[in-house]
N, C-alpha and C positions, 0 to 999 in steps of 0.2 A: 386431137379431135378438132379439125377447122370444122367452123359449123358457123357460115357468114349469114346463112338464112336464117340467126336463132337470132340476133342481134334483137335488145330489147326495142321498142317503138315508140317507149313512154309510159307501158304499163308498170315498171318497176324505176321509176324513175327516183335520182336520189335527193334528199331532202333535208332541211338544217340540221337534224340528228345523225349524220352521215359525220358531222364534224364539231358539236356543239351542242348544246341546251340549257340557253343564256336565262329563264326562267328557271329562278327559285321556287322550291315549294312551298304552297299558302303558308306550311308551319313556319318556315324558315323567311317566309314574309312577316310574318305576324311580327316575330322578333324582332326583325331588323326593323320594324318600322316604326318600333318602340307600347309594342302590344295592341289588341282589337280595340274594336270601337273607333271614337270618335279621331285619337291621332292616324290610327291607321289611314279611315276615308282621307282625312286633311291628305297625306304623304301622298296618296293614290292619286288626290287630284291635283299637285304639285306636280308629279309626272307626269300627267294627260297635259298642264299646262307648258310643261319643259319641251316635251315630244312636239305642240303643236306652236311651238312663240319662239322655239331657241333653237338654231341646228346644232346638230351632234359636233362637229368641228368646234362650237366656240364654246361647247359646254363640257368637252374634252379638255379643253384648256383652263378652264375655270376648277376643274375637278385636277389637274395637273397642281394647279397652285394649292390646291387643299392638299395633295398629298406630301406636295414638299415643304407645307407649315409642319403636320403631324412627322413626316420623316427627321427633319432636322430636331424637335423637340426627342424623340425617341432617341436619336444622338447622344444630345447632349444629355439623356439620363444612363446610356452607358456608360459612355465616359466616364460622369460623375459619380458611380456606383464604383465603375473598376479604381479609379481612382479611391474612393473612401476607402473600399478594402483596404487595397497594398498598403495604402498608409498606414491605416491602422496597426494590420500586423508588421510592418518591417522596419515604421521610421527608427525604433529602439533598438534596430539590428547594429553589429558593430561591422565597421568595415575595413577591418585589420587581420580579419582572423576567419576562421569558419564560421556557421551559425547552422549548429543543429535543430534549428526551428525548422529549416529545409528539407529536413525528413518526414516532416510533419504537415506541414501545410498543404503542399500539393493534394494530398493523401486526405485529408479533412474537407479542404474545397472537393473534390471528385467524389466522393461518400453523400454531401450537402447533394450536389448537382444531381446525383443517381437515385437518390431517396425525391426530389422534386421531379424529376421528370419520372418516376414509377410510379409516384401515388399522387401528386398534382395533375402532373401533362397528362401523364398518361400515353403517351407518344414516343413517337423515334425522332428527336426534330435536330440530329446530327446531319454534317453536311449539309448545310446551309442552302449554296453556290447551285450543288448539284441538284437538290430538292426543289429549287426555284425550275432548274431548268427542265426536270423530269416535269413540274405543274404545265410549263407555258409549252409542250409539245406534248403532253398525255393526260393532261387533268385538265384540260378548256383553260387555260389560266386561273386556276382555282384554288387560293389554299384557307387553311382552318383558321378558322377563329384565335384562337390560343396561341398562333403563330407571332400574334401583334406583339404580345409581351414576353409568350413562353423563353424564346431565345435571349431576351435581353436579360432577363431573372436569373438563369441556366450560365448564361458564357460569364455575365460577370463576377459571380461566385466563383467562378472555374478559374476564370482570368487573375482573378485579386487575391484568389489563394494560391496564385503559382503555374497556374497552368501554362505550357507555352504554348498555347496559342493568338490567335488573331482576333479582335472583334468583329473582322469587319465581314467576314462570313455573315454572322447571327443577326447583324444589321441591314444586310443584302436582304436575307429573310426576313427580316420585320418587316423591312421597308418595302419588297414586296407583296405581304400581307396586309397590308396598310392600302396597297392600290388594289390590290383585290378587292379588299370589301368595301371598299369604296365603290369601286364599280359594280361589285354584286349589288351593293344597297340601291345603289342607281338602276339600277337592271339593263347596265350597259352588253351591250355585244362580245362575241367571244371576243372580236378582232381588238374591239377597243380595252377588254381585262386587259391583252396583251398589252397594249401600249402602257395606261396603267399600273402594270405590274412591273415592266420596265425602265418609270416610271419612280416608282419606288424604290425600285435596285439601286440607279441612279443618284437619286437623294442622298440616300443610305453613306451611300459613298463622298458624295459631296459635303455631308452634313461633319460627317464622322472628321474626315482629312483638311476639311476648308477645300476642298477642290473642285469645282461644279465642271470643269472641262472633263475631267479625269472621270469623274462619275459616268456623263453623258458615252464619254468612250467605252466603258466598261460596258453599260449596254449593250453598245452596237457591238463591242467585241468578243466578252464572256458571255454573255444571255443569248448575242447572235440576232438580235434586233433587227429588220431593214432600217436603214435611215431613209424614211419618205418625206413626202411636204408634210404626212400627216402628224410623220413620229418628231419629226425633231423639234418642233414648237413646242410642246408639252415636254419630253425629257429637257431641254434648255430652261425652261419656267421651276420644274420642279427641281433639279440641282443647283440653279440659281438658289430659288428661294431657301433651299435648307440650307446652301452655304453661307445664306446672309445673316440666317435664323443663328449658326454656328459662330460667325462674327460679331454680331451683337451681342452675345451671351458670352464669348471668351476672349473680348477682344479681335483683334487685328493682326497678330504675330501670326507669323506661320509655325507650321505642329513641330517642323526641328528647326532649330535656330543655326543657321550655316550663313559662312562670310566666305565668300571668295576672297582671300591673301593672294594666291597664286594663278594668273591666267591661264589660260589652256593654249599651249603655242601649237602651231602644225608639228611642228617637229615630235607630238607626243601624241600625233595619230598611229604611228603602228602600236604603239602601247595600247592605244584603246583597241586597235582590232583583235590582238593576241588578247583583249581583257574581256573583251565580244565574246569571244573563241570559247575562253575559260569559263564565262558565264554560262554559255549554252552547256556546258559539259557540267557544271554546279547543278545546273536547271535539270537536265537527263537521271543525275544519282538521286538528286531530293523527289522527282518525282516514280523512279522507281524503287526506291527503300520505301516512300509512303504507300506505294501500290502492297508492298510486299507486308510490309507491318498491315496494313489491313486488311488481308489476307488470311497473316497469320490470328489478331484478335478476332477476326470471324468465325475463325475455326473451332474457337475455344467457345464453345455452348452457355458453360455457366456464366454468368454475369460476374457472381460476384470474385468466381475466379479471375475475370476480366479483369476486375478492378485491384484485383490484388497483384497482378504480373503489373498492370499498366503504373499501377500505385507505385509500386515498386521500385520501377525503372527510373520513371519521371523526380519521386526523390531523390534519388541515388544521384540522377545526374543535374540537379539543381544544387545538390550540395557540392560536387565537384568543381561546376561550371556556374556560379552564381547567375552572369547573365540570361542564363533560359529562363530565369523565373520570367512568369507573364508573358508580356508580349516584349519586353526586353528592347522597351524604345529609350529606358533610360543608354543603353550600350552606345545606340544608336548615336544622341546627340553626343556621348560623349567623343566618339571619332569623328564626327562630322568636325566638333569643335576642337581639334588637336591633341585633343587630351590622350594620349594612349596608354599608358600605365593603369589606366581607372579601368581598364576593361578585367583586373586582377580584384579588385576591390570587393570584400564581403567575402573572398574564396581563402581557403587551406594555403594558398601561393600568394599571397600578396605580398611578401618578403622580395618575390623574385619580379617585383613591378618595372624594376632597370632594366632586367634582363630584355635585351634585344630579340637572343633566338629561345629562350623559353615563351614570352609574351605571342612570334610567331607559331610555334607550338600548339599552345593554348587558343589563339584564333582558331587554328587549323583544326584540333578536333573539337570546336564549337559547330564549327561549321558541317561537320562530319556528321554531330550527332544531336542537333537543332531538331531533325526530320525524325530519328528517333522518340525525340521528347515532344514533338508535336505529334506524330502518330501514337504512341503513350499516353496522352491525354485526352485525347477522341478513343481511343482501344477502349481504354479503364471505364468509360462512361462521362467524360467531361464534354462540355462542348464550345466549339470554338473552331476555327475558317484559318485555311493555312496563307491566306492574305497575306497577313502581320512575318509569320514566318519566314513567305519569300523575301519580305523587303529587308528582314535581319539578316539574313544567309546571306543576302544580295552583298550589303555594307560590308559583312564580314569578311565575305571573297572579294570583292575592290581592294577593302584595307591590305587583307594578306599578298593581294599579287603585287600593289606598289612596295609595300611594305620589304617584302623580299627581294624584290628585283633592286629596290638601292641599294639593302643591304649585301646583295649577291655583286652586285656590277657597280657599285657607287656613282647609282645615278641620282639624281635630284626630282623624283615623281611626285605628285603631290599627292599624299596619302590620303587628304580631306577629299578631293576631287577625285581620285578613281573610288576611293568609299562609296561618294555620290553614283556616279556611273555604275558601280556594280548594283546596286538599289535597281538600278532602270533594267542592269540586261537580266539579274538572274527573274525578275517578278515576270520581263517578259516573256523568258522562256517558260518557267511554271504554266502561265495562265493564256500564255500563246496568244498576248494582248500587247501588241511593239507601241501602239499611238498611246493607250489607256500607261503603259509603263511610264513613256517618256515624260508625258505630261504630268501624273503625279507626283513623279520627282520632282520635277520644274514646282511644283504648286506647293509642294510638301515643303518644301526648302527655300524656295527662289533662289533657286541654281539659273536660271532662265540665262547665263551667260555660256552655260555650258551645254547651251543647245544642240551642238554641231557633234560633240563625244558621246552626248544623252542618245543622238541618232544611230550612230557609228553601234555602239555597243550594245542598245536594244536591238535593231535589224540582226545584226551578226550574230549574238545569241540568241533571238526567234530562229533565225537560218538554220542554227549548227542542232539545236533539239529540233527542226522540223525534220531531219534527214532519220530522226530515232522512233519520233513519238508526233504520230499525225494529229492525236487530239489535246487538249490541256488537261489537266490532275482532274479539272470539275467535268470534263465533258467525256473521256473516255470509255467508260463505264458504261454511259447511257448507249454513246454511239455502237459498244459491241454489241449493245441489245436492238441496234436500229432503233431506239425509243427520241435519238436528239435530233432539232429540227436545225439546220444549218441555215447561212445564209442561199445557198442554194435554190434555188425558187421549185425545182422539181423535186427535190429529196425532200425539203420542209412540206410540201405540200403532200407528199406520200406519208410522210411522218402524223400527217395531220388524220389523215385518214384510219380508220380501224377496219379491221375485216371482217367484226362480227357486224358492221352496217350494210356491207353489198354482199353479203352469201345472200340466195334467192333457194327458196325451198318448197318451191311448187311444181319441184320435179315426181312424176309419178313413180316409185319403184316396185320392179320385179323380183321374183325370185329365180333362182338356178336353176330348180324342178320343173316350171311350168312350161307347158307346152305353147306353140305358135300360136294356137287356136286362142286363147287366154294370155297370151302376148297381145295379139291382133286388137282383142277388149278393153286392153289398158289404152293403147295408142288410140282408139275411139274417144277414149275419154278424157286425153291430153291437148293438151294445147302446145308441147310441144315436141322435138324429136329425138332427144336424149332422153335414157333410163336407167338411173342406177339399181345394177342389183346386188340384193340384200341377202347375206343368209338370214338363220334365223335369231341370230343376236341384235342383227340391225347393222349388222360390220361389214361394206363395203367390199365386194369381190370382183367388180367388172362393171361394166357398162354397155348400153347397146347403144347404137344409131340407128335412126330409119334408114336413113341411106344403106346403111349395110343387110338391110334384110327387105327391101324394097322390093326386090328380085324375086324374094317367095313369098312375100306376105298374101298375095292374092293365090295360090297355090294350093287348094283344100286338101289336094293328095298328101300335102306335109304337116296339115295341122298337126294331128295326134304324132309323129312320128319325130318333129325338131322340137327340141327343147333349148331352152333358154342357154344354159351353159355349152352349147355346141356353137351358137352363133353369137354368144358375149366377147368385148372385147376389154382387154386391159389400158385404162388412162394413160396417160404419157407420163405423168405426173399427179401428186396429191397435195393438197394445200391442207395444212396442219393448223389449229384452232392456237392463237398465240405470236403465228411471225409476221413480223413486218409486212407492211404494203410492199417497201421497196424490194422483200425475196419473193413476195406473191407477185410480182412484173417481172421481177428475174425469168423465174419459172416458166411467166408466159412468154417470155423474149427465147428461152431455149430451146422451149418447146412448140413452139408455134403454133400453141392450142388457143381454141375460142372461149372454149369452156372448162374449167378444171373444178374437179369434187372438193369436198371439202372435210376434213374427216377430223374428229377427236384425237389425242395422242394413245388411244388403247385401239386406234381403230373403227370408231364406229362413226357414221355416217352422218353430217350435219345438211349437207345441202351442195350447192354451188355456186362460184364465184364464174363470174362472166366479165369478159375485156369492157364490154358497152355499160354496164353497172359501176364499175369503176373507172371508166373516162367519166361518165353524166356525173359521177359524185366527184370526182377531179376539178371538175369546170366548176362546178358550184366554190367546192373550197377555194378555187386559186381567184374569183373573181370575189367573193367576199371577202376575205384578206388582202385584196391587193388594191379595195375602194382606197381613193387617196379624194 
């Protein structure tokens, strides 16, 4: 249906709720402003004063440093929560033998975690990573309240009774909730919650790792951020400030303690690309057994049978494999810092701590079944970010591939150093973040000597999962649904847009029955030259053009004699209440139509979308978002 003469003029033209509605409601004023009356005026005219004394740029920045004082403190009270747990329960563990507390804790933490988030949260605030990115591309940048603390409450009980997962998920989530309502309180702009909220992510990251570079990456690369003039001032302030926040309060060490003994000669660059190779292919199976286990825990309805399969697993295999408990960073320094036998320590096997090829063994289905016991812990009802996980798996597969190949060929690899290296390539292939990888390592460690294999091995392992898996573990999911907003300037900008904003439903419609005559009365009384006809459900069967019946409309001999269903025509296409912008331009690109209906998924008849309705709302979005 071309139809160049319908092109709107300005009468439907599109407007900030096309993409946004950066006011709160009064209720939701009142609160945030610390209740009615006289604080509220004060707060109100602190805003009229900010709005007309301060530009938006340097009070963006100002509100930057507030969010990465609040991020970095949020930090350092995970930490120090997950930490108090484990202690508690495990310093009296023995590390000679088994310790059937392992059946138990996991299973206690996940019960704790499922009982506060059903009758506290009251929410779903699992997936972290992903839930940020679903807010900043379909929720205005917007998330709850509860978010500030719910996760840090949730992952460390989970964390500190065993769970294997990550904090750094739950902390992404805080830390993005943190610049949210900050900016909400502020009654900041969509565009600026974005920054904001990324913003938060960032800190999160910095605060948590000591890493303010790595943080800022992670933005720009997992959240998918632009770096503008406008964003990177404010992500640099806010991951600074929470890394400084994290140094003050825990010292100056970096989070694993690693000494380079051994340099890295050229001669041990094919090692690192075959270690590249290997990672990528580490990074392919953890992310599709986690796709798969979450699949599977979906499927299963009841909850609490959730918790009993996931409960289940996750003991079984903490008992086996001691180092899953947690986030299992103590494994980590232990190979960073030479020590290999300790990776047996606290298990049924620690008799065989000599053993050269049981201990490779023993790496080997750690690593197999890490992804298991991380998706085990998110299935059952715990929560926690497979962050932490990639960097374990990472160590794990570096230590195993040096580890082997001297043992296979007697060469001389440095076990500590492709450890390191495997940390950079398998996090980058998971999280399909090569600069956020490499740099973390660097910071986590101050490996910084081993700049040149950190490169080698994160590219080549982003490389070898880009050929399997185009999106990373957090973004996937969204992207199948067209809901995630890319660096892309025209997919995020489609992403931005919804379709229940430009459907236009001041189309007159007819019916099938009616004759020309009483056709001819409707188009008197329209303004324009499409007509959808309706049976009597209201469910969309055809359409007319003027153009197409132009020829008899002036015709009296045919009034009584055409009916509507002799001269209707069928759309080229329908636009379904639910998809994407970017299938609703599909659509228009295959079809070469100007106008396409719009219909509910049972059929019945909402309105129409027009090309000119979503350019006018296009330009709006893409010039708002892209003020620098």
């Amino acid at each position: 249906m071309k139809e160049p003469e319908d092109i709107d003029t300005g009468r439907h033209s599109a407007t900030q709720a096309d993409y946004a509605d950066s006011t709160p409601t009064s209720a939701a004023a009142d609160e945030e402003c610390g209740g009615k009356g006289g604080l509220r005026e004060m707060f109100m005219k602190f805003l009229l004063w900010r709005e007309r004394h301060v530009k938006e740029k340097n009070f963006v920045i100002f509100l930057s440093l507030v969010v990465g004082v609040l991020c970095g403190f949020a930090a350092l009270v995970l930490k120090s929560l997950i930490h108090l747990i484990s202690s508690l329960l495990t310093s009296h563990l023995s590390i000679t033998g088994g310790n059937y507390l392992f059946f138990i804790y996991p299973v206690v933490g996940i019960l704790i975690t499922v009982l506060f988030v059903r009758y506290v949260v009251r929410d779903n605030i699992s997936h972290g990573v992903t839930r940020v990115l679903y807010a900043i591309s379909q929720n205005k940048s917007r998330l709850k309240r509860h978010n500030v603390y719910s996760s840090v409450v949730a992952s460390s009980i989970t964390i500190g009774f065993g769970g294997s997962v990550g904090a750094e998920g739950p902390i992404v989530y805080t830390g993005a909730a943190i610049g949210s309502q900050v900016g909400s309180l502020m009654r900041m702009s969509p565009r600026v919650l974005m920054i904001l909220v990324g913003c938060g992510a960032a800190a999160g990251i910095a605060g948590i790792f000591k890493a303010p570079i790595a943080g800022m990456l992670f933005t720009l690369e997992v959240l998918m951020l632009d770096l503008t003039t406008v964003s990177v001032m404010p992500l640099l302030i806010s991951s600074i400030t929470a890394a400084t926040i994290a140094y003050t309060f825990t010292g100056y060490n970096v989070e694993f303690f690693f000494m380079q003994s051994e340099p890295f000669v050229t001669q041990r660059i094919p090692y690192a690309i075959m270690l590249g190779v290997f990672c990528g292919l580490v990074s392919l199976y953890f992310t599709r057994v986690m796709n798969m286990m979450e699949n599977y825990f979906g499927s299963v309805k009841n909850r609490w049978v959730r918790m009993a399969i996931g409960g289940a697993l996750l003991s079984s295999l903490v008992f086996i494999f001691p180092p899953l408990y947690g986030e299992g960073y103590g494994a980590i320094e232990d190979l960073l810092g030479g020590d290999v036998g300790s990776i047996l320590d606290g298990s049924i096997f620690y008799s065989d701590r000599k053993n050269v090829w049981f201990i490779l063994m023993f790496v080997a289905l750690i690593i197999l079944t890490k992804v298991f016991a991380t998706s085990a812990t998110n299935g059952a009802g715990g929560v926690g970010g497979t962050f932490a996980p990639s960097l374990y798996v990472g160590c794990m597969a570096g230590f195993f591939f040096a580890y082997l190949t001297n043992n296979l060929f007697g060469l001389d690899l440095s076990v500590k150093n492709f450890a390191l290296m495997g940390m950079s390539g398998v996090m980058s292939g998971v999280m399909h973040a090569p600069l956020m990888a490499i740099f973390l390592t660097a910071e986590l460690t101050g490996g910084y000597e081993l700049f040149l294999p950190l490169l080698i091995v994160s590219t080549l392992s982003y490389g070898t999962i880009k050929m399997f898996e185009p999106y990373s573990i957090y973004a996937m999911r969204l992207a199948q649904r067209g809901e995630l907003m890319t660096h892309h300037k025209d997919k995020a900008v489609l992403t931005l847009l919804k379709i229940d904003n430009v459907i236009e439903t001041d189309f007159l419609s007819v019916r099938p029955e009616m004759n020309l005559k009483e056709m001819v009365g409707v188009i008197a009384k329209s303004h324009r030259n499409l007509f959808p006809v309706l049976d009597s459900e209201e469910r969309l069967i055809g359409v007319v053009l003027l153009d197409d019946i132009r020829n008899i409309m002036f015709r009296p001999d045919l009034y009584r004699r055409m009916h509507v269903d002799k001269f209707m025509s069928m759309p080229p296409a329908r636009v379904v209440i639910g998809q994407s912008m970017e299938q609703v331009m599909k659509t228009f690109d295959d079809t070469g139509a100007w106008n396409l209906p719009v219909i509910e998924s049972d059929g019945h008849y909402v309105g129409f979308v027009s090309k000119s309705k979503i350019f006018n709302s296009y330009r709006r979005v893409l010039r708002h978002y892209s003020e620098d």
